[in-house]
MARPAMI-409395 format. One record per residue (C-alpha): residue in one letter; x, y, z. Coordinates in steps of 0.5 Angstrom, whole numbers, padded with zeros to 4 digits, always signed. Example, Ala and Ser with C-alpha at 12.3 -4.5 7.8 and 13.67 -1.06 7.14 Angstrom:
residues 2
A+0025-0009+0016;S+0027-0002+0014;
***
This chain:
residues 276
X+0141+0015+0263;X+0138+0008+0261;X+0136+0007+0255;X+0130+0005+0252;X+0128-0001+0248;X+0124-0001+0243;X+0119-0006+0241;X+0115-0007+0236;X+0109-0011+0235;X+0109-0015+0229;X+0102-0018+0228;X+0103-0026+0226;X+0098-0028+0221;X+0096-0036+0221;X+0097-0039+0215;X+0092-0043+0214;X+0087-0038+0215;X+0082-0036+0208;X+0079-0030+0208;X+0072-0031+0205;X+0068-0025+0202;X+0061-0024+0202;X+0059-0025+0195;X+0052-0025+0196;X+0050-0020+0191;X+0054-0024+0185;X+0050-0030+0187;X+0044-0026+0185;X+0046-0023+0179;X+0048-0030+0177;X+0041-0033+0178;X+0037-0028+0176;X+0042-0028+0170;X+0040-0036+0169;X+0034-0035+0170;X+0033-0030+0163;X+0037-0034+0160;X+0032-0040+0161;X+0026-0036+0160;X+0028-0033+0154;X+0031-0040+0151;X+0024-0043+0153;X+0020-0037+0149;X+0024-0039+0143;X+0023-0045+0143;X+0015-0044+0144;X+0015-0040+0138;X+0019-0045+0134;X+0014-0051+0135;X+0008-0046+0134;X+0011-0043+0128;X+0013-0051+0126;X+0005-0053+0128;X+0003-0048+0123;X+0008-0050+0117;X+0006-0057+0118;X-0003-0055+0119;X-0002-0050+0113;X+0001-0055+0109;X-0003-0062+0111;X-0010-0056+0109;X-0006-0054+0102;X-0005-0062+0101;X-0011-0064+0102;X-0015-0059+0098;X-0011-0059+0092;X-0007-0066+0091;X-0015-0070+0091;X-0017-0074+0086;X-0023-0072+0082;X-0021-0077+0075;X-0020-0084+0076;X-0018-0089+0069;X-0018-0096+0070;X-0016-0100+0064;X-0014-0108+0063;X-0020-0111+0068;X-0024-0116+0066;X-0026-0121+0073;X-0026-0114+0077;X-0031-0108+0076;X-0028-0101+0075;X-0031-0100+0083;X-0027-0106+0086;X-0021-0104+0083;X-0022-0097+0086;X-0023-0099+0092;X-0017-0104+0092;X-0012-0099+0090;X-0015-0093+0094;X-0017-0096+0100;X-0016-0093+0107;X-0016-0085+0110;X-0012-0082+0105;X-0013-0086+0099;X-0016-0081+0095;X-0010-0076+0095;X-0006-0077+0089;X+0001-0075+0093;X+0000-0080+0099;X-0002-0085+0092;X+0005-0083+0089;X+0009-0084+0095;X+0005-0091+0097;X+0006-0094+0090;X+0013-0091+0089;X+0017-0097+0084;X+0012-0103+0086;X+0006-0104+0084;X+0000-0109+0087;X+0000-0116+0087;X-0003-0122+0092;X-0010-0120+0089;X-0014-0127+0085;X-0013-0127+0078;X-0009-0120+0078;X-0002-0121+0077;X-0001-0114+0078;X-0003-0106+0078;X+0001-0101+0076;X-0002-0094+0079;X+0002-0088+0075;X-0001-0081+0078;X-0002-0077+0071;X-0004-0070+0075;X-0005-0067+0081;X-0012-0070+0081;X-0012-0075+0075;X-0010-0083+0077;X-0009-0089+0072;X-0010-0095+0074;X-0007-0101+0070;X-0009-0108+0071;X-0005-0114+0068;X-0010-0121+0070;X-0008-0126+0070;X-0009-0131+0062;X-0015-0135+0064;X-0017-0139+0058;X-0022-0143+0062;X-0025-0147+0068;X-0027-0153+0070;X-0033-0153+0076;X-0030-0158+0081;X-0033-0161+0088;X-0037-0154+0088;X-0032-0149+0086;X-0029-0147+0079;X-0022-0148+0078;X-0019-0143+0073;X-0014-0145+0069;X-0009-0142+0064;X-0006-0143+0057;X-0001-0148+0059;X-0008-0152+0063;X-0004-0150+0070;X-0010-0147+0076;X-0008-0141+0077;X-0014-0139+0081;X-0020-0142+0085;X-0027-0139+0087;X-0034-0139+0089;X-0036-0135+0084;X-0036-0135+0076;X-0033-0130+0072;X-0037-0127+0066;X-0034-0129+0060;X-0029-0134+0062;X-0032-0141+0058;X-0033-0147+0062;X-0029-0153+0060;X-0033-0160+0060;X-0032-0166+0058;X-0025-0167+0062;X-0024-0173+0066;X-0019-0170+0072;X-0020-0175+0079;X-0016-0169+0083;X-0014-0162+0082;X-0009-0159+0085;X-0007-0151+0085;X-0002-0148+0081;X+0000-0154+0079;X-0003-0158+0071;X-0010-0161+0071;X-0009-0168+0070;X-0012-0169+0063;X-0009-0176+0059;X-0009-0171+0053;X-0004-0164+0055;X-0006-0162+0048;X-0013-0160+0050;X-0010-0154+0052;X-0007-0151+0046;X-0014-0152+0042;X-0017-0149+0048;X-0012-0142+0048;X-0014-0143+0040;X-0022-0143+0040;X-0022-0137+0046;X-0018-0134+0042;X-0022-0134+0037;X-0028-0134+0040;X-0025-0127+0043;X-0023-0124+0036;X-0029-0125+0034;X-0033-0123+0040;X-0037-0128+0042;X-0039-0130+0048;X-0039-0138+0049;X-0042-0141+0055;X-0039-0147+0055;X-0034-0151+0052;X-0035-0160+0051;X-0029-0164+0049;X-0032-0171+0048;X-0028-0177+0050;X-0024-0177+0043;X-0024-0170+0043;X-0030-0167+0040;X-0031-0159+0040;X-0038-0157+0041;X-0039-0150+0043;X-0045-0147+0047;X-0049-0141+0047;X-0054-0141+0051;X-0060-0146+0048;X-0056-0148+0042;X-0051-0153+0041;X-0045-0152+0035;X-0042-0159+0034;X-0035-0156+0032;X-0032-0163+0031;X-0024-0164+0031;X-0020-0158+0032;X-0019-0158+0024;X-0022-0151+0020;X-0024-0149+0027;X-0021-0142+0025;X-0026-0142+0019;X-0032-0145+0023;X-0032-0140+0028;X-0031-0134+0024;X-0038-0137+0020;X-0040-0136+0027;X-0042-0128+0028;X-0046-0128+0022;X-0049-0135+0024;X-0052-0134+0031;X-0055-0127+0030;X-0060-0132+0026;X-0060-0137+0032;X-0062-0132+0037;X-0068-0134+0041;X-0069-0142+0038;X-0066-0149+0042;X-0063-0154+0038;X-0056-0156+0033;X-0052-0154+0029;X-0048-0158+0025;X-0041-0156+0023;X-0037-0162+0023;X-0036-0162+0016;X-0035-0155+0014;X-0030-0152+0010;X-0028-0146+0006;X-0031-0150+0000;X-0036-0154+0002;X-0040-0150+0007;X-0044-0156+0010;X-0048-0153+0016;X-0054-0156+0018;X-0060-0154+0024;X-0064-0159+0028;X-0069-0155+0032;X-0072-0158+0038;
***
C-alpha cells in the first residue's frame, strides 16, 4: 500500500504589496468637520469686528457730544483779536473738541506765528479752553520801503508787516540806510532804545496811547497825539512830564498845535500852548 503524501498549499504574500482601505467616509467627516470649524472662526470674527464697530461708533458719538468746546478765554493779545487767536489754536475738523485739544497740544505750545512768541492752550473742563499768548515785547516801529518794521527793547526787528498794529507808537526821526530782520536797526546812538522801552512804558502806565514818537538829530523827544504835538525835550524828568500828560491832554482833545514842556520839572512846572 503506497503512501500518500500530503502537501499543503502555503499561500506567498508579496512583500512589497500595501494594503490600501477605503477611507472615504473619514475624508468626509475631516471635511466637513473644516469646513464648521472655518464657518464658526469667521462668525466670530464678524461678530467681533461688529461689536468693535459699535464701541468705536458709541464712543466717537459719546466724544462728540460731550468734550465740545462751549467757553473760550483768550488773555495776553495785543496784535491779534480774540476771534483770530481762536481760529489759529482751533482750526481743522475737530478743533472745537477739547480732548482732541488736549492730545494736540499735549507738552508744546504754538509758535512760528508773527509777533507771538508762544501760546499755551490748557483744557480747564470738558468744555472750557484757555488760551494764553505770550507776544512778542514790541517797543515800537519804524515805517520803512512801504513796510513797518517792529522792533524790540534791545532795537532788534522782530518782525515785518504790511500792516499797523493799533497801539504800537511809530518811531521817526531815526536815520537807518538798510534794515535787516532779526538783527539791530543800524542808529548811530544804540541809547535811543532804552529812552524808547522807558517812554512806552510809561506811556503805557499811564494809559496813553501816542501815535508817534520823533527823535531830532540831537535826540530831542517830542510825542504825538493826534493833531498836537508835546515837545518833551531831552530824556531828563520824562517819567514827571509824561505823567502831567493824562491830565493835560483831556484839556487838548479836539484842538491843533504845541505843548511845550521842555522846561518842565516837578518844581517849575513850565508848560505852555501854541494853538495853530
Amino acid at each position: 500500500m503506497g503512501s500518500k503524501r500530503i502537501v499543503k498549499k502555503v499561500n506567498k504574500r508579496n512583500p512589497y504589496l500595501r494594503l490600501v482601505k477605503n477611507d472615504t467616509e473619514k475624508k468626509k467627516q475631516k471635511e466637513q468637520k473644516v469646513r464648521f470649524g472655518k464657518e464658526k472662526r469667521i462668525a466670530v470674527l464678524s461678530v467681533l469686528i461688529c461689536s468693535f464697530l459699535a464701541i468705536c461708533i458709541t464712543g466717537y458719538i459719546y466724544v462728540m457730544e460731550n468734550y465740545t468746546i462751549q467757553t473760550v478765554y483768550v488773555e495776553g493779545n495785543i496784535h491779534y483779536t480774540n476771534e483770530e487767536i481762536m481760529d489759529m489754536v482751533m482750526e481743522g475738523r475737530y478743533g472745537h473738541n477739547s480732548l482732541f485739544l488736549s492730545l494736540k497740544y499735549r507738552d508744546k505750545g504754538i509758535k512760528g506765528i508773527p509777533f507771538i512768541e508762544t501760546m499755551d492752550v490748557t483744557i480747564e473742563a470738558r468744555d472750557t479752553v484757555r488760551i494764553t499768548v505770550y507776544e512778542k515785547a514790541i517797543a515800537g516801529y519804524v515805517a520803512y520801503l512801504g513796510r513797518y518794521m517792529y522792533f524790540d527793547k534791545d532795537g532788534i526787528v522782530v518782525e515785518t508787516s504790511e500792516e499797523r498794529t493799533p497801539g504800537i507808537p511809530q518811531v521817526t526821526g531815526l536815520m537807518v540806510d538798510h534794515i535787516i530782520l532779526h538783527e539791530k536797526l543800524p542808529v548811530e546812538n544804540q541809547e535811543v532804545f532804552n529812552d524808547i522801552l522807558n517812554i512806552t512804558q510809561l506811556l503805557d502806565k499811564y494809559s496813553l496811547k501816542v501815535d508817534k514818537i520823533y527823535f531830532s538829530p540831537d535826540y530831542q523827544v517830542t510825542l504825538i497825539f493826534g493833531e498836537v504835538q508835546i515837545a518833551m525835550g531831552v530824556s531828563d524828568d520824562i517819567d514827571e512830564k509824561i505823567m502831567t500828560l493824562q491830565y493835560l491832554l483831556p484839556n487838548l482833545e479836539g484842538k491843533k498845535g504845541i505843548v511845550d514842556m521842555k522846561e518842565y520839572t516837578e518844581e517849575t512846572k513850565l508848560i505852555s500852548f501854541e494853538e495853530n
